[in-house]
C-alpha positions in Angstrom: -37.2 75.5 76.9 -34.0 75.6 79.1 -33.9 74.5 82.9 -31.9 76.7 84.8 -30.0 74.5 87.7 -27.3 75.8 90.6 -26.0 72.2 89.4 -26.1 69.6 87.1 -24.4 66.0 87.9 -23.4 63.8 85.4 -23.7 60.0 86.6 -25.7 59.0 89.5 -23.7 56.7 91.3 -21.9 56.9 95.0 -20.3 59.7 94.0 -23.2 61.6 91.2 -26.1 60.7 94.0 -24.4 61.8 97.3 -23.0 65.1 95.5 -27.0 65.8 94.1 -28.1 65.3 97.9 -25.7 67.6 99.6 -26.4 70.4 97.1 -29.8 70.0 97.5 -29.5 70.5 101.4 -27.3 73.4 101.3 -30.2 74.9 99.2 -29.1 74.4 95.5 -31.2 73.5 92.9 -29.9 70.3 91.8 -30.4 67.5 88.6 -28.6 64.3 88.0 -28.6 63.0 84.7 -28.0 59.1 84.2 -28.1 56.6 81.2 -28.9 53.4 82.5 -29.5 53.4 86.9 -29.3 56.0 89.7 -27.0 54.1 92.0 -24.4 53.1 89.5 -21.7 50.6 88.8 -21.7 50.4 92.8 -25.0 49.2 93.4 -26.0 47.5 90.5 -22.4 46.0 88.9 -19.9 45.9 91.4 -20.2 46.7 95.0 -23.4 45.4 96.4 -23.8 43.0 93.7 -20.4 41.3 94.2 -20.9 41.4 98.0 -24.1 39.9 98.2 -22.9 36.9 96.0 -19.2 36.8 98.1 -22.1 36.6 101.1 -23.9 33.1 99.8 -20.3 31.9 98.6 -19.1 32.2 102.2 -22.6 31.0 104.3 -22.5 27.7 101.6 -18.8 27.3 102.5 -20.0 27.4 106.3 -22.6 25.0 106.0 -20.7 22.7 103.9 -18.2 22.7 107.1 -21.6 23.0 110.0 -20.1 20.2 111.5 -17.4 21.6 112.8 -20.0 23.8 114.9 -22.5 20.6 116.4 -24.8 21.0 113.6 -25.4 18.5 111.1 -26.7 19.7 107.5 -27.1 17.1 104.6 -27.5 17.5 101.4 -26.2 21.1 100.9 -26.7 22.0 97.8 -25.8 25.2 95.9 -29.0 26.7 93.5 -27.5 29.7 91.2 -30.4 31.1 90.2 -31.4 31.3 93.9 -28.2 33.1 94.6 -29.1 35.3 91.6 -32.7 36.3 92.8 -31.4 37.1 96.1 -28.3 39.7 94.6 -31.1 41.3 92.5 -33.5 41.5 95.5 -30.7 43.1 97.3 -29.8 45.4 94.6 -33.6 46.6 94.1 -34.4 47.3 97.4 -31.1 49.9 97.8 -32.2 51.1 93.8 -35.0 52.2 95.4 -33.5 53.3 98.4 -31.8 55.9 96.3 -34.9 56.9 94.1 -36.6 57.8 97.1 -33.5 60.0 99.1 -33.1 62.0 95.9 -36.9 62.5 95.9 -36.9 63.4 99.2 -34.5 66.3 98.8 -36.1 67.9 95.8 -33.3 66.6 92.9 -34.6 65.9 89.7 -33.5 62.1 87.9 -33.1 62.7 84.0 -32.9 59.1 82.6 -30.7 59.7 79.8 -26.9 60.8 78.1 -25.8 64.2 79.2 -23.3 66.0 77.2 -21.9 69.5 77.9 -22.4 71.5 74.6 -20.1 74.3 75.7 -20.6 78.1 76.6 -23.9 79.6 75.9 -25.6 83.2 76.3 -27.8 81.3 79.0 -24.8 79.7 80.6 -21.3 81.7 79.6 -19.4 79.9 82.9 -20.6 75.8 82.8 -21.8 75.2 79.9 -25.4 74.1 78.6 -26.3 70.4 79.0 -28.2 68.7 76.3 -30.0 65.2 78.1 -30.5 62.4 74.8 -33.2 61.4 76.5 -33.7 57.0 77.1 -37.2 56.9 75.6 -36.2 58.3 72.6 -38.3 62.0 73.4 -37.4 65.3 72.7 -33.8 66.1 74.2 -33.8 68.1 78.0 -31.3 71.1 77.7 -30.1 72.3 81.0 -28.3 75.3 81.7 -26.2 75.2 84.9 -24.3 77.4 87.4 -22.0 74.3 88.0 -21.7 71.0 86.6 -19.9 67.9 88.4 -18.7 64.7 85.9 -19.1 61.9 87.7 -19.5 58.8 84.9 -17.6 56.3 86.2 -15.6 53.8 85.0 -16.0 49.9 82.9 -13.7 46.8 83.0 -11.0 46.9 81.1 -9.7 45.0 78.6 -6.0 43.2 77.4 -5.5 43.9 73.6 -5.9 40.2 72.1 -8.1 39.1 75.0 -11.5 41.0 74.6 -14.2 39.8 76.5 -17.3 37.8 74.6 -19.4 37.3 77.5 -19.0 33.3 77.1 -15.5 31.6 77.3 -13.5 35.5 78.1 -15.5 37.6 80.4 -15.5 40.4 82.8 -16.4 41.3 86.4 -19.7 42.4 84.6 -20.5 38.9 83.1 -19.7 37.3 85.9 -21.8 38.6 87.9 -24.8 37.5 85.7 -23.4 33.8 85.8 -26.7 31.4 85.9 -24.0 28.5 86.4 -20.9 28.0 87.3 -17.8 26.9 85.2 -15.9 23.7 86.7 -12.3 25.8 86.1 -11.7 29.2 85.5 -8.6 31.4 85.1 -8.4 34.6 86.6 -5.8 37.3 84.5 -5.5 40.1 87.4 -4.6 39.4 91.1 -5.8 42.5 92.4 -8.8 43.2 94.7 -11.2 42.7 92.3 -9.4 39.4 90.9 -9.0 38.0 94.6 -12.2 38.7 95.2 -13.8 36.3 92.4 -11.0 33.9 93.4 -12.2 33.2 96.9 -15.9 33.5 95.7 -15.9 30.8 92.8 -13.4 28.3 95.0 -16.2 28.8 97.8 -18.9 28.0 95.0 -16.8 25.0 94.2 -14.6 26.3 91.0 -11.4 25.0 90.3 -9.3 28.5 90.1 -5.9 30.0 89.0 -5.2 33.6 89.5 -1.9 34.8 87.2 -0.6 38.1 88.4 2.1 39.8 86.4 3.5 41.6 89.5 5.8 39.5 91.9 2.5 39.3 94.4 -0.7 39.5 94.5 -2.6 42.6 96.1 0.6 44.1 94.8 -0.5 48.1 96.6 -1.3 45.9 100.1 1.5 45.5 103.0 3.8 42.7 101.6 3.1 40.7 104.7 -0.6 40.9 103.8 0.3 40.1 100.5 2.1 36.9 101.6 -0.6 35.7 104.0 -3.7 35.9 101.4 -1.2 33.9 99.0 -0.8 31.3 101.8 -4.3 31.0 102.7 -5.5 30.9 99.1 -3.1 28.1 98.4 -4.1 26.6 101.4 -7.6 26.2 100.0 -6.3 24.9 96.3 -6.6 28.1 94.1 -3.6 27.8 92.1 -1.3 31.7 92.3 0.9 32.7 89.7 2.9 35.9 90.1 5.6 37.5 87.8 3.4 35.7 84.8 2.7 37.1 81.9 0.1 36.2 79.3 0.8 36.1 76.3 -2.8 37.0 74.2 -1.8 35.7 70.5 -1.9 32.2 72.4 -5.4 32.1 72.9 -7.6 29.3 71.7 -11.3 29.2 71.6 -13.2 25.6 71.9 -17.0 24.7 72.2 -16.2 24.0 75.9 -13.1 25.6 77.0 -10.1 28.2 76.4 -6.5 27.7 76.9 -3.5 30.2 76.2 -0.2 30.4 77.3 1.5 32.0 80.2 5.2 33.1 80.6 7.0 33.2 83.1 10.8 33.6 84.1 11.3 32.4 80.1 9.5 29.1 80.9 5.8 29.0 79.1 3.1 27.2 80.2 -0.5 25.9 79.0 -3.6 27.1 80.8 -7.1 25.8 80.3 -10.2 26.2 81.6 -13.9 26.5 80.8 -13.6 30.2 81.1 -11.1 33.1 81.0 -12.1 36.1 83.5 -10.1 39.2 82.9 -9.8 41.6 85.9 -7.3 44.0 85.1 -8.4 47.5 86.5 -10.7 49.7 85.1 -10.9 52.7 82.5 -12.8 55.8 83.1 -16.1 56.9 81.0 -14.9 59.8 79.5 -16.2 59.7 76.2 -18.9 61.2 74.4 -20.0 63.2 77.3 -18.8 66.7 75.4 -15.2 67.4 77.3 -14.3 68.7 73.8 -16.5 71.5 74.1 -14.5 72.8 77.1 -10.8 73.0 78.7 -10.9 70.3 80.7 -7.4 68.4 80.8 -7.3 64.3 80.5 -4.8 62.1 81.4 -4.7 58.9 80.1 -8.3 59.4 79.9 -8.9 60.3 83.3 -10.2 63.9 84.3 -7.4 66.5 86.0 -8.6 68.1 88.9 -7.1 69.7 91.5 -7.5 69.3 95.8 -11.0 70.7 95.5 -12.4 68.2 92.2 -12.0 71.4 90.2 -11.3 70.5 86.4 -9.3 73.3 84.3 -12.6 75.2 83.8 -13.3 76.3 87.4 -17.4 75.7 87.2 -16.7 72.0 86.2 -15.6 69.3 88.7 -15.3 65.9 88.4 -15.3 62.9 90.7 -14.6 59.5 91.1 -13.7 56.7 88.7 -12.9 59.4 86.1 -10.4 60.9 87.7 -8.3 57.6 88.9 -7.0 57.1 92.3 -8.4 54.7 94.4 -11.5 54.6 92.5 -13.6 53.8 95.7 -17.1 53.8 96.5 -17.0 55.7 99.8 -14.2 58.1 98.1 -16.2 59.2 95.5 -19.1 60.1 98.0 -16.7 61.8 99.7 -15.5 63.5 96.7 -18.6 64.5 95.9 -19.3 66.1 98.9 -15.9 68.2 98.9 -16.6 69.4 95.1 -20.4 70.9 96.3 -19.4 72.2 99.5 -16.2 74.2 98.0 -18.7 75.5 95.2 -20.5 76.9 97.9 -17.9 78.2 99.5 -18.0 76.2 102.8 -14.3 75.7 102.7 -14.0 71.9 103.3 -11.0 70.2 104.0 -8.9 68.3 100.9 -9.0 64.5 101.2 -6.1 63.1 102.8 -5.0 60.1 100.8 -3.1 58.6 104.2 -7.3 58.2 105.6 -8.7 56.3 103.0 -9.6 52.8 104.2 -9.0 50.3 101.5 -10.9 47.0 101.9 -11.0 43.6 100.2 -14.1 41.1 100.5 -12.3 38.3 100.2 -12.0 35.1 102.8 -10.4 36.3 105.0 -11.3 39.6 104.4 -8.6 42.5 104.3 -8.8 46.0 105.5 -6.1 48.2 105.3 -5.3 52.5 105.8 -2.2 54.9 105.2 1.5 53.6 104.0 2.7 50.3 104.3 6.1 48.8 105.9 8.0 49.3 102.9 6.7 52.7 101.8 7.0 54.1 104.7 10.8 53.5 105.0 11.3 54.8 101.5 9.6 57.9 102.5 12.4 58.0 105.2 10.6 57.4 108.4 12.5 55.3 110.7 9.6 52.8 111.6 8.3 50.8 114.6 5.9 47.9 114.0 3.4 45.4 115.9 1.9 42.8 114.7 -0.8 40.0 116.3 -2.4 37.7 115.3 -6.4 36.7 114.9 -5.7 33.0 116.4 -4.9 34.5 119.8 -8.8 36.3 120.5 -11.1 34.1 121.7 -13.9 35.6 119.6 -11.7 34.5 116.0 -11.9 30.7 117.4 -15.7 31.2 118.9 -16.5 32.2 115.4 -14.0 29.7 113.5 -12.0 32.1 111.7 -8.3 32.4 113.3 -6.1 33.5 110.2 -4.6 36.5 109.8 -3.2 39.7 111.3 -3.2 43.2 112.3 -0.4 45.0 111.7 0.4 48.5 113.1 2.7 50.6 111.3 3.9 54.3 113.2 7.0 56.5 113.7 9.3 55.9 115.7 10.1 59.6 116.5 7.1 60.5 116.7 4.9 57.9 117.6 2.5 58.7 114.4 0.5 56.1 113.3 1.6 55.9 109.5 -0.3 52.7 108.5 -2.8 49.9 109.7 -3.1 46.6 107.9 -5.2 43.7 108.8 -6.1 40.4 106.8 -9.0 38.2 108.9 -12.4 38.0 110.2 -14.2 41.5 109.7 -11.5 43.3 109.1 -13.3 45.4 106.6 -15.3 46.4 109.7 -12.6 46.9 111.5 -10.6 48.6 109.7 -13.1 51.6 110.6 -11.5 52.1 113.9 -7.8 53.0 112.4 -9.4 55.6 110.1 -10.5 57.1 113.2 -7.9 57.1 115.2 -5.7 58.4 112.4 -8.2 61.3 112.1 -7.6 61.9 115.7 -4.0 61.7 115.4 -4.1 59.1 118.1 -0.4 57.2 119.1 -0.5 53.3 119.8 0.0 53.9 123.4 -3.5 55.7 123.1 -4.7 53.2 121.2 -3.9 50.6 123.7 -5.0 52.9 126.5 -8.9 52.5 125.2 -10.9 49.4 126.3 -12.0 47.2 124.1 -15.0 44.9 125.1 -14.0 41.0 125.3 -14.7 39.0 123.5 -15.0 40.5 120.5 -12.6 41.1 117.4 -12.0 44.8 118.3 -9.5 43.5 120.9 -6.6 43.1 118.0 -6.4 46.9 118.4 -5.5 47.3 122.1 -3.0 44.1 121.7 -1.6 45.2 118.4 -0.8 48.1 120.1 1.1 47.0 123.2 2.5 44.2 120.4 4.8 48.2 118.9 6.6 47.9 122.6 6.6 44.1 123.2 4.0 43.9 125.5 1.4 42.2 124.0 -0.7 40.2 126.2 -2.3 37.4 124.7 1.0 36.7 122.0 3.1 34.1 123.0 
């Protein structure tokens, strides 16, 4: 017999979850379907799991320097499978977490593959839902005023360089590493790519990230760009940019792999005991049943306009699958947007220009809005401060002086058009620009609110007297 729903989620991850909840309190009834955990490739293959092991890669790189500090530690050692049990721990305790807040608010889990079947007498508008259940039992079939896609997204792959899960791997095998290689080449210098890079030097790892863009972090601020390639060179990870690779060269050995990188006509040999490709990500799109309806793809992601709406207005669709930043915290908000304009709460569109993007890497980066250069090609005539982390008291208390923040705004109108930062916490910090871009705040306003000493937060009130050449602390 048929369950009839106000809305049915596909994917219960940051986005699926969050989207469930909100219905639920504004009185829908609500089911999320999912195939393998609620939570997602957030909680249990990306997000949490890569922080937690960024986390024991930078407290072993602190105790393997505790000296520095007064505090003598011998014999520091490094146990993977410690480091493992302690990501898991971390990962079960949120999983169930997120069991419980979508028992709490009345939203029924199915474990399973949800596929839209198409119109139905029962559900002319979204579609009926057909659940394959896990256990192998009879399939669920739900029939839905709404429905909201939201399966995320997997590694991708470079044609010639598939992943085996031993010598050529992805983010996804990595994470499941019980050792660690002695050398390991990273194909992709973007977030994800720096990420593992500072991680596996901290573990020890000999690393080269190749990059076929001029720079890493090639959507950061240039200057950000240029700093994290200093500082990771600084700490012997080897940075190609404007590489290619070139896949037919790979060679596969008992204890190693090797293949050939071009660059400005010049090739070069690269071996290491493994190959980790991290070059973006591809939406799950397929085999959830978009052929049984009008929805538009693009590339394989999901068209939908301000509101998440697909092409069939009853269907929306959020995160991964519709590209962007593919963001945790954007796909909650996303979520949020597509059940509230369902219900015709009349939320605000997302504002591109307010989405924080951060990077767990040592130093960490934290960034919001348009950088330097796309700023002046969007015309603005721009005004910029910049200060640096050496010059706080709290950066040197806690051992951790490189980097910046960088404070882009208008110089007609004194609009803040862009915050960048690469240091201690910026990832935290970064919180503070999203607000006072939501606020429409100038620097001068910035600079007019006091920030507690010492502390990191200070950046903000220098940075801004830094846009008139005030700063205080700057020499």
């Amino acid at each position: 017999m048929a369950d009839n729903l106000d809305l049915v989620v596909l994917g219960a991850g940051p986005g699926g979850y969050v989207a469930a909840i909100r219905a639920a309190q504004l009185g829908m009834k609500t089911a999320v379907i999912e195939k393998e955990k609620v939570g997602g490739v957030c909680l249990h293959k990306g997000c949490i799991p890569s922080k937690s092991m960024l986390r024991s890669a930078e407290l072993y790189h602190e105790m393997k320097h505790s000296e520095d500090y007064g505090i003598t530690a011998q014999e520091v050692e490094l146990d993977m499978n410690r480091v493992q049990q302690r990501k898991n721990k971390v990962k079960d305790q949120l999983f169930k977490g997120v069991h419980h807040l979508l028992k709490k608010n009345g939203v029924a889990v199915y474990e399973g593959t949800g596929r839209i079947l198409g119109p139905s007498i029962f559900s002319p508008q979204a579609g009926t839902i057909s659940v394959e259940r896990a256990d192998g039992g009879e399939n669920d079939m739900l029939v839905p005023r709404y429905v909201i896609i939201g399966t995320g997204s997997r590694p991708r792959s470079l044609p010639g360089l598939e992943t085996d899960g031993n010598r050529i791997i992805n983010s996804d095998h990595a994470l499941e590493m019980e050792s660690l290689p002695e050398s390991i080449v990273i194909v992709g210098g973007g977030v994800i790519g720096i990420e593992w890079a500072s991680m596996l030097n901290d573990f020890g790892v000999d690393v080269t990230v190749v990059e076929f863009a001029d720079r890493i972090l090639p959507f950061e601020d240039p200057d950000v760009s240029k700093e994290m390639t200093r500082l990771l060179k600084k700490r012997k990870v080897k940075v190609m940019t404007g590489a290619k690779v070139l896949p037919e060269t790979v060679e596969k050995k008992s204890d190693s792999v090797s293949l050939q990188v071009e660059k400005k006509e010049e090739k070069k040999t690269l071996t290491a005991q493994r190959l980790l490709i991290s070059v973006g990500r591809r939406p799950n799109t397929e085999d959830i049943g978009l052929q049984n309806t009008s929805v538009k793809t693009e590339k394989g992601f999901i068209r939908v306009n301000e509101y998440m709406q697909t092409a069939e207005s009853h269907i929306y669709a959020i995160g991964d699958v519709i590209g962007g930043y593919q963001l945790a915290h954007v796909a909650s908000h996303e979520g949020i947007l597509a059940v509230e304009h369902m219900a015709g709460k009349n939320p605000h569109p997302i504002d591109p220009l307010l989405v924080p993007r951060c990077t767990y890497s040592r130093p960490e980066i934290g960034s919001l809005g348009l950088t330097e250069e796309e700023a002046k090609e969007k015309g603005f005539d721009v005004k910029t401060g910049k200060f640096p982390f050496r010059a706080l008291g709290k950066s040197l208390v806690f051992g951790e002086s490189d980097g910046f923040i960088k404070l882009i705004s208008d110089k007609k109108t004194e609009d803040i058009l862009g915050v960048h930062m690469i240091g201690p916490h910026a990832t935290d910090l970064i919180s503070e620009a999203g607000l006072a871009k939501v606020l429409d705040a100038t620097p001068w306003e910035i600079g007019q609110a006091i920030h507690p000493h010492p502390t990191l937060s200070e950046a903000y009130g220098e940075v801004a007297m830094a846009m008139d050449g005030q700063p205080i602390h700057s020499a």
